[in-house]
N, C-alpha and C positions, 0 to 999 in steps of 0.2 A: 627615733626618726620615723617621718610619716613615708610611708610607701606609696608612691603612684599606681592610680590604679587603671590609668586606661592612657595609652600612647595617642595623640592626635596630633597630624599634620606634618609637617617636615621635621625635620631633626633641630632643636633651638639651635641657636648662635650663644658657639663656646667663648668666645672673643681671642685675641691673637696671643694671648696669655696660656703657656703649656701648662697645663695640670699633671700634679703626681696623684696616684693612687697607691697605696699601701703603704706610704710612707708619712715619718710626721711630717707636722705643716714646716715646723721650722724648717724642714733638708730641703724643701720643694725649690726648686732652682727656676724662676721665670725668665723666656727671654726676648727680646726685643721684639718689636715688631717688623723691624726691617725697612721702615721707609711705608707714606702714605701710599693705597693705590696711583697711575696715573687717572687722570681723566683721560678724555677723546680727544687724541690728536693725526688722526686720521693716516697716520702710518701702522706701520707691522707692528706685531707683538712685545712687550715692550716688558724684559725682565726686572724684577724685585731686588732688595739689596738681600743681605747675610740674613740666613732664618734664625730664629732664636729657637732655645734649648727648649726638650719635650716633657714628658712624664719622666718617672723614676723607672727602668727598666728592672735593670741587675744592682746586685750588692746594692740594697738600699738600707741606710741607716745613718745617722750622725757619727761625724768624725771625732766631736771634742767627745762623745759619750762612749766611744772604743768602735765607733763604727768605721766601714771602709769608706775615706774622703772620698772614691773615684768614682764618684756615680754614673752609671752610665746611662745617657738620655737620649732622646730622638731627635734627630732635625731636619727638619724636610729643607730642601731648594731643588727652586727657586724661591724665598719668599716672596709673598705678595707680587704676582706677577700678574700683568697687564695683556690682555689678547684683543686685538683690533680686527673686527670683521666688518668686512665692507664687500656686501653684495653677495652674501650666503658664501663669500670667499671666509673661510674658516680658519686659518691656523692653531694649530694642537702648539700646547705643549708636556712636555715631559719631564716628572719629576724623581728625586733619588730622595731617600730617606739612610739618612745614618746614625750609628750611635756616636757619642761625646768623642768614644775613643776609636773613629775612622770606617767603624763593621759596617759595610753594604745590609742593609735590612730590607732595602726595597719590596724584594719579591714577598715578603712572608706578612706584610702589613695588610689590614683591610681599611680601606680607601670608605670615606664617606661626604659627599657635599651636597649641602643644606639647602643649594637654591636648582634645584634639578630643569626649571623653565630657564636655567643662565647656563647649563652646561652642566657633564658629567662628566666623573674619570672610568677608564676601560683598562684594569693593569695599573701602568702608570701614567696614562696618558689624558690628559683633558682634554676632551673636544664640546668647544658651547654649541650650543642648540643654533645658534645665528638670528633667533627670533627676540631674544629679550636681552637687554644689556644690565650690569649692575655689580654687584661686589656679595660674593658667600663665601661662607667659611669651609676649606676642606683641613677633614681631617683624618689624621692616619693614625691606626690603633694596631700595638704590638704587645698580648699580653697583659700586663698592668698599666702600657706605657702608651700614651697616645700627646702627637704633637701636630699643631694647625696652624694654617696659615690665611690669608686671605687671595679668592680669584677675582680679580672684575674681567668684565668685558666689558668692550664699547661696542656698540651695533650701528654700521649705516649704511639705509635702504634706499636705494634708488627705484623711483615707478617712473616708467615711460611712455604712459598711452598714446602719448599726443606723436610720440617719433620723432626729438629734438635730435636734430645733431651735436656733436662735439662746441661746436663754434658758435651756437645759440646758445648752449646752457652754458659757456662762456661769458655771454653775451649779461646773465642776470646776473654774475657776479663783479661786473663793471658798467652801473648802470649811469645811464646819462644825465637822466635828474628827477626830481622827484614826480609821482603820478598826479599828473594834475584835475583827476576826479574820482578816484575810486573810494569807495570809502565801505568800512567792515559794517554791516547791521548784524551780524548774529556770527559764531556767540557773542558776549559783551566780555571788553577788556576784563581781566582778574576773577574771569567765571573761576569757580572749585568745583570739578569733576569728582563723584567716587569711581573706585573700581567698576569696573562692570555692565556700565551702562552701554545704551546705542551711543556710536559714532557722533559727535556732531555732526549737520551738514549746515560747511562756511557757506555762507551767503553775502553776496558784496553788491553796491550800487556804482553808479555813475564811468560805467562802461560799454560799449557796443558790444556786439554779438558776434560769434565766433572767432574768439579773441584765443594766445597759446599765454598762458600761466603756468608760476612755478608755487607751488606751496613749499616751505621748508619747516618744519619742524624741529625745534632743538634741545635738548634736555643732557642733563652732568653726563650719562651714558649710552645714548641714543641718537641718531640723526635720523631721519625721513625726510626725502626729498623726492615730489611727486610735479611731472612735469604733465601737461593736460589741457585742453581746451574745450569750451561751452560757449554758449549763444545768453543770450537776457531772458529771463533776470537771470543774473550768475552765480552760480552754486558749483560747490563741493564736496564730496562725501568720500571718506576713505573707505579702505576696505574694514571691516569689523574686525576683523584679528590684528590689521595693523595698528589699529586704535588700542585693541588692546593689550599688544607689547609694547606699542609707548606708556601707556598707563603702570604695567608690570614693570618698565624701567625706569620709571623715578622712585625717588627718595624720600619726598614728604613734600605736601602743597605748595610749602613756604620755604624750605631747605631746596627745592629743586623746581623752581619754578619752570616752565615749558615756555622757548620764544615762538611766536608764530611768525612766520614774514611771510606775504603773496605780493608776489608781482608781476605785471606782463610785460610782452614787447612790446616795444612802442612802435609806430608807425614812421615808418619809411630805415628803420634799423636799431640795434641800440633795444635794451630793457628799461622801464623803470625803474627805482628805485622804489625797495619793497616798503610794502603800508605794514604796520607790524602789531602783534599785542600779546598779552601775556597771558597764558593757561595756569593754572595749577590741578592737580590727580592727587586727592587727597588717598594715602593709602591703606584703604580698607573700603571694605563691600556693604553696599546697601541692601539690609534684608528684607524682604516683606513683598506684600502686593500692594496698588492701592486700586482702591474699589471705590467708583464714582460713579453718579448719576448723570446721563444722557438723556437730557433732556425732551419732552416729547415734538415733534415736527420738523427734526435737525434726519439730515442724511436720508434722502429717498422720501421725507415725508412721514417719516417712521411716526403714526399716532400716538406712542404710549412712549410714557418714560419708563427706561431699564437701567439697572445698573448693571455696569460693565468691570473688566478686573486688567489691570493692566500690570506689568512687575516693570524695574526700571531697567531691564534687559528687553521686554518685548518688542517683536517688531510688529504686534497685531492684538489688540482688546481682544478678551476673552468675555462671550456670553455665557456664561458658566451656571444663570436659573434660568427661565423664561415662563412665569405663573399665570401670563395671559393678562393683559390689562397692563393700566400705568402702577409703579412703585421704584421707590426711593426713600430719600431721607431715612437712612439708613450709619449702622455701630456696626463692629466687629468685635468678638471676645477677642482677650488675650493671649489664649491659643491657636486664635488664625480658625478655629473649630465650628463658631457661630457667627452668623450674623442675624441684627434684628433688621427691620424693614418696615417700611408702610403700605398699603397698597387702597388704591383711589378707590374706593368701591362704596363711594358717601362717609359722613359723618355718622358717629366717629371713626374716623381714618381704624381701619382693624391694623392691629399688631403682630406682624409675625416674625419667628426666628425659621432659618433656612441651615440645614446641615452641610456645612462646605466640605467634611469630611469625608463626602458622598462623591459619588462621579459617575452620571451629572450629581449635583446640586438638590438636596431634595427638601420639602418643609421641614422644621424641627418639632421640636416638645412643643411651640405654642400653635398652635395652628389658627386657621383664618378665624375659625367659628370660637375662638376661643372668648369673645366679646371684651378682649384688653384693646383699649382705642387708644389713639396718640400719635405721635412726630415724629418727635427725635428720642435718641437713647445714646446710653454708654453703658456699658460692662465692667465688672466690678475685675479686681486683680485676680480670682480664682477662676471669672468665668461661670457662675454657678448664681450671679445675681445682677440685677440691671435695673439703674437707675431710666425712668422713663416719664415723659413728659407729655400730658396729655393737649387736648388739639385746642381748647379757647380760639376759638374759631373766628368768635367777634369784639371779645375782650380776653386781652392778654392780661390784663393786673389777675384775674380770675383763674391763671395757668397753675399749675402743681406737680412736683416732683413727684412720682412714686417707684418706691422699692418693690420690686418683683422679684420672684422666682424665674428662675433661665428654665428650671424645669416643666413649668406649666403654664407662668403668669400670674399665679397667685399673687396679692399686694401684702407685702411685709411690711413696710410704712407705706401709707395713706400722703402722706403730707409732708418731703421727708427737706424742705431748705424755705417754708413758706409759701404765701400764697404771692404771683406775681412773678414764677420763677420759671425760666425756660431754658436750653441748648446747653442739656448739660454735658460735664465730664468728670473721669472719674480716674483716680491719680495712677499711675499701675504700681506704687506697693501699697492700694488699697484705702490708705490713713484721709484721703482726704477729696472732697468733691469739691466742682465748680460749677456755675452757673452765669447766667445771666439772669439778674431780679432788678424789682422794681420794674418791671414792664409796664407800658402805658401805650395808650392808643387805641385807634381801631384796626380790624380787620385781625389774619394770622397771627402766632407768633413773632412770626419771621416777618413782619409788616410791622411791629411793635417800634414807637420814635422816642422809646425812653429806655431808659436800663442801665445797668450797673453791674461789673463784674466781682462776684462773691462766690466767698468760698468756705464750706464747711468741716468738720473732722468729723472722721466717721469711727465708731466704737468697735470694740474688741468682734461686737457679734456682729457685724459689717451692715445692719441695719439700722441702728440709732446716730442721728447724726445733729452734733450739736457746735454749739458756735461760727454759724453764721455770720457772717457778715462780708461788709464793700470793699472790697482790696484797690478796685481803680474806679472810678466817679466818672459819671458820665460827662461833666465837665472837663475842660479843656484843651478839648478836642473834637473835630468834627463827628457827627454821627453817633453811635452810642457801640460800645462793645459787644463784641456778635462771636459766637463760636468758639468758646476757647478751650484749648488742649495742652496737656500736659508734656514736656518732653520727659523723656524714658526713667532719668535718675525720679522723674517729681519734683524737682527742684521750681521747676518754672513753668508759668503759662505764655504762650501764644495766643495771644485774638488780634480778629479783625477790628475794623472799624468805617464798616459801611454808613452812605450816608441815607441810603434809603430801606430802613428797617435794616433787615440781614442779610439782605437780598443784595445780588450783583448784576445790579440794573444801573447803579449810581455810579461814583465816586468809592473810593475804600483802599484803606495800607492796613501795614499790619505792624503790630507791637510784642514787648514780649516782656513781662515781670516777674519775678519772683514770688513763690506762691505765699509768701507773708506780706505782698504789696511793695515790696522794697523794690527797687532796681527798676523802674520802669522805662522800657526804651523803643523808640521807634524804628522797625526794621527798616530802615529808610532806600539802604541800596538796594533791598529785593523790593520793597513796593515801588521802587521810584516811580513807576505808570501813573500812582493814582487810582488804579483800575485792580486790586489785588483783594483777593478774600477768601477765607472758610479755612483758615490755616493748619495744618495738622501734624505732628512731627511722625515722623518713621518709630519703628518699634526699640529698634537699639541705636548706638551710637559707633562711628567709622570712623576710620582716617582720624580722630581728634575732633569730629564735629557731629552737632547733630545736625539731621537732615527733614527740611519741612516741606510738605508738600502744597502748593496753596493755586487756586484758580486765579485768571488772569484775562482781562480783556486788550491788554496789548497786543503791536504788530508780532508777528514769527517772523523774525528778518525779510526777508522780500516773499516772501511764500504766503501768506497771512498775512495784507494788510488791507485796512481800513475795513476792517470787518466787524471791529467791535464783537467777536465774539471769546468767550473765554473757553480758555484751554490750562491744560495743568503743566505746570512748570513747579522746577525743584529747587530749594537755595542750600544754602552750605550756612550754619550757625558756630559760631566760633565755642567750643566748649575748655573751659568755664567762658558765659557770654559777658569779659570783664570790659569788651571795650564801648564805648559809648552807642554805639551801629552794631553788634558783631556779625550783621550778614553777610550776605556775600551777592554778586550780580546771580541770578536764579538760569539756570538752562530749560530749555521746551524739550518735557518726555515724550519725544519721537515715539510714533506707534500707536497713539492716541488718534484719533478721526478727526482729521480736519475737518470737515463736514459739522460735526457734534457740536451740541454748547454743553460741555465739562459742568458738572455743579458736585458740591457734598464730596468733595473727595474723605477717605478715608484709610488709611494705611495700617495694616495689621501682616502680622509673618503669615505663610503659609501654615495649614491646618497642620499640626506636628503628629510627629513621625511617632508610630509603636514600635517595642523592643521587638529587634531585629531583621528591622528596614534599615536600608540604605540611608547615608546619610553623609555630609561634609564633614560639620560645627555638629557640638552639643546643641545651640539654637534649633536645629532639625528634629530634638528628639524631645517629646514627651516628657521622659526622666530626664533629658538636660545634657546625658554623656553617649559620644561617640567615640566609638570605642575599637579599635582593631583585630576584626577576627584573628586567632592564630591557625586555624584550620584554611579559611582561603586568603587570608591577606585583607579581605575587603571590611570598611569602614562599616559598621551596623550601632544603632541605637540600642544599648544597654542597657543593665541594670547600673542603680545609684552607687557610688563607692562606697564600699563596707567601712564600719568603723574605725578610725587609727589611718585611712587610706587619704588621698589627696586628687584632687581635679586637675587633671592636665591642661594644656592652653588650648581655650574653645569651648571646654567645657563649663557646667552649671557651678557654682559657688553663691556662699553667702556673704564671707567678705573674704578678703585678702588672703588671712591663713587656710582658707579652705584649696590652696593655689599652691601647686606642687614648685613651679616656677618663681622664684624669689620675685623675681622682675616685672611678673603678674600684678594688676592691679585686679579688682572685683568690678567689671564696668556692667553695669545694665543687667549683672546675674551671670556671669559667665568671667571667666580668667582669658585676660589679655594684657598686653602691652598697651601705653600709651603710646601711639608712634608718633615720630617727628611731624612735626607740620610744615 
């Protein structure tokens, strides 16, 4: 049997099934579950049925084999019991554990539950946090013998800025008829949130000004109900923590969808009747930064383009280089470690990589004077090599791939997917690059009115790269394919399809194929605009989806419009993408400069962590595992697990069996769950 080698995160979920230990399988006695949790029915605490039988304590052995029949087991009650808190009003409850044949074990048990942000026991007593609602597993271990049950909570929070009375908020729950102008622009019905991000802020039209509103929020184990008034245009923004224990209390995008309902009073007594729409919190955390170009004469006049770094938690861009002068058009390694860049300083555009591992930000191995010229790049899957595309300034058929060294800039291929080939990418496990070829036209790359998206394999020694060719045709579609990225498995590309060169001046949506050409599909509900481009996926995959990041010249609900400027916004991709659209309506990353015109986004994790930094996830660490001190308790970046040993859940893996946790899938290099959608 493979041994664990490094504990990460909460304690898994045993499920409601008691395990024996020492005993054989055959004796192991299972027992019921007791009845589903409740959901939120907005009274008291609301007890379980009969718990079912625990581990094998005493006298364990089989009976037909001359063993003693009377096994004695654990059983906790209450099973599965139901706690209703409303309004940081708490109620505890208390439980007894016994064996089969009546003994009080209570006192001598150690108590463990799994969802520490839904509550904790103290003794024998659970009392939840009152911040996050939802259902873990507690369990109680006596000796060899441990038996578990499940707790939920249901959570609902009342906010009162506005100082409704009793008889007002009354008032929304028997409304007189429906609102006869208000209408939601932001978010858009069936957005998918991940974890972790900024708050929305709801934005609504076709109301006057200093109006009193009720938001309600509602989720299988959660309520929020926030009472509030605002003038035009009319917005809302919760508190950031409460956003984020409604996110921590659902269950999966699609298993627990979120109702929204706003409504106000109507005039001369009496509420509307709420306008309403549907959220989902897909559950899991988006990793990475992304790092875009702000364009130059956007915000104060700012002359020079910079690129800025944003994470989908900030509430503020980070200037994180500042090399003097314009630069952009700009790749990230794979370890969040490098990035390459351009900087305006004439033809040919100089090449340089920047050390993100630095703080601040400092140049890297290639430096200005290094005379490597060019555009765009992408980094190979070790990080150690970079495809780069030189500037063809006035004739794009005349552009060319070359393979570099990340070290210096050396050219290790000259010439490396033909001549006429631009905006490339490069797969992250290595095997395979893409491009745009067949370029035509005058002027930039990025001005090029012909092209074709192809893709090559690339060889054992990650510089020879052969079979070439057109996966999607520049026919059939407006514009020609511009920018394409791979999501995290390799499985598939994202490109745009602007209609003036690659540029997001025009028209432009976005698509997404199979990197054999098969599956081609239009991301139709994230581009709906028409105004969508430079598409990029995040570094892993969440919640069951991947996550893409792409610029946008649509409105921002009433805050942002008719501005025609583009800004970054995020969608949700259905993984595997089997259905004919698998997008999702896209949300605007808050925190970003209005002011700005957004370009070149690109999404890569933070620069990773060396052994014995702090750390979440294995994704934080270098070597891959995060790992729990036993001297202070605190999580630190490791070494790799020794041979015969197994990757806990978080941690780095190759496939599947490299996963201590059965239940473990291998997603993106790392052991996790599928979770529910």
């Amino acid at each position: 049997m493979r041994r664990g080698f490094a504990f990460l995160g909460i304690v898994s979920a045993l499920g409601v099934a008691m395990f024996a230990y020492g005993c054989d399988a055959t004796n192991s006695s299972n027992g019921g579950d007791g009845g589903d949790a409740g959901e939120w029915s907005g009274g008291t605490g609301a007890q379980g049925g009969q718990g079912g039988d625990g581990g094998c304590l005493f006298n364990c052995g089989s009976g037909g084999n001359g063993g003693d029949p009377n096994v004695q087991q654990l059983i906790i009650t209450p099973a599965n019991p139901t706690l209703n808190v409303v309004d940081l009003n708490k109620p505890t409850q208390v439980f007894t554990v016994k064996t089969q044949a009546g003994q009080d074990v209570t006192n001598l048990v150690t108590w463990v539950y799994e969802r520490p942000d839904i509550g904790d026991i103290t003794g024998a007593t659970f009392l939840p946090t009152g911040n996050v609602g939802g259902t873990g597993v507690l369990t109680a271990k006596l000796n060899m013998a441990e038996a578990s049950t499940n707790v939920t909570v249901n959570v609902k929070k009342t906010v009162n800025v506005a100082g409704v009375d009793p008889p007002t908020m009354a008032a929304f729950d028997n409304p007189v008829g429906p609102d006869p102008g208000m209408s939601i622009v932001y978010p858009y019905h069936d957005t998918v949130f991940p974890l972790g991000v900024l708050a929305p802020e709801v934005q609504w039209n076709g109301v006057g000004g200093g109006e009193i509103y009720r938001i309600k929020i509602t989720e299988k184990h959660m309520e929020y109900v926030a009472y509030f008034q605002t003038g035009a245009p009319a917005r809302y923004l919760m508190d950031q923590k409460d956003w984020e224990y409604i996110g921590a209390s659902g269950t999966g995008a699609q298993s627990d969808p979120i109702m929204v309902q706003l409504s106000r009073l109507a005039p001369g007594g009496g509420a509307y009747a709420p306008t309403s729409q549907i959220w989902h919190v897909a559950q899991g955390r988006v990793r990475g930064a992304v790092y875009y170009w702000e364009l130059p004469g956007a915000c104060g006049g700012n002359s020079n383009g910079r690129i800025l770094k944003i994470k989908p938690d900030s509430a503020t861009p980070e200037e994180f280089f500042n090399p003097g002068g314009c630069w952009g058009c700009h790749s990230v390694s794979r370890d969040g470690k490098t990035m390459m860049a351009t900087l305006d300083t004439g033809t040919p555009f100089p090449q340089i990589t920047v050390d993100l591992a630095q703080a601040p930000a400092q140049y890297g191995a290639i430096q200005p004077g290094s005379g490597l010229g060019g555009t765009f790049s992408a980094f190979n899957h070790t990080s150690d090599k970079i495809l780069v595309s030189n500037d063809a300034a006035s004739n794009p058929s005349a552009s060319v791939l070359r393979i570099v060294n990340a070290a210096g800039g050396g050219v290790l291929n000259s010439n490396a997917m033909g001549n006429g080939c631009g905006e490339p990418a490069w797969s992250p496990d290595g095997t395979k690059v893409a491009a745009i070829c067949g370029l035509g036209g005058g002027g930039w790359i990025f001005d090029a009115s012909s092209g074709y998206l192809a893709t090559g394999d690339v060889a054992a020694d990650g510089i020879t790269v052969s079979n070439v060719h057109p996966i999607v045709p520049q026919a059939g579609a407006p514009g020609r394919p511009a920018y394409p990225s791979f999501t995290s498995d390799s499985q598939y590309i994202a490109f745009g399809r602007p209609t003036s060169g690659s540029r997001s001046t025009g028209n432009g949506d976005l698509w997404l194929v199979k990197n054999d050409g098969s599956e081609l599909k239009k991301l139709a509900v994230a581009s709906s605009d028409n105004k969508s481009f430079n598409p990029v996926f995040a570094p892993q995959r969440a919640g069951g989806y991947y996550w893409l990041v792409f610029i946008s010249r649509r409105d921002y609900g009433n805050s942002l419009v008719g501005t025609n400027r583009q800004q970054l916004w995020m969608t949700a991709i259905d993984d595997p993408p089997t259905a004919g659209d698998p997008s999702h309506p896209p949300f605007y990353m808050r925190g970003q400069e209005g002011c700005g015109l957004s370009e070149n986004a690109y999404m890569a994790p933070e620069p990773c962590k060396a052994q014995g930094e702090g750390c979440v996830t294995g994704a934080d660490c270098c070597g891959g595992q995060c790992v729990k001190d036993p001297a202070s308790g605190a999580y630190l970046c490791g070494e790799p697990p020794p041979p015969g040993s197994c990757s806990e859940t978080g941690n780095a893996c190759t496939t599947k069996a490299d996963c201590c946790n059965p239940a473990d899938e291998c997603i993106d290099g790392f052991c996790a769950q599928k979770p529910p959608k």
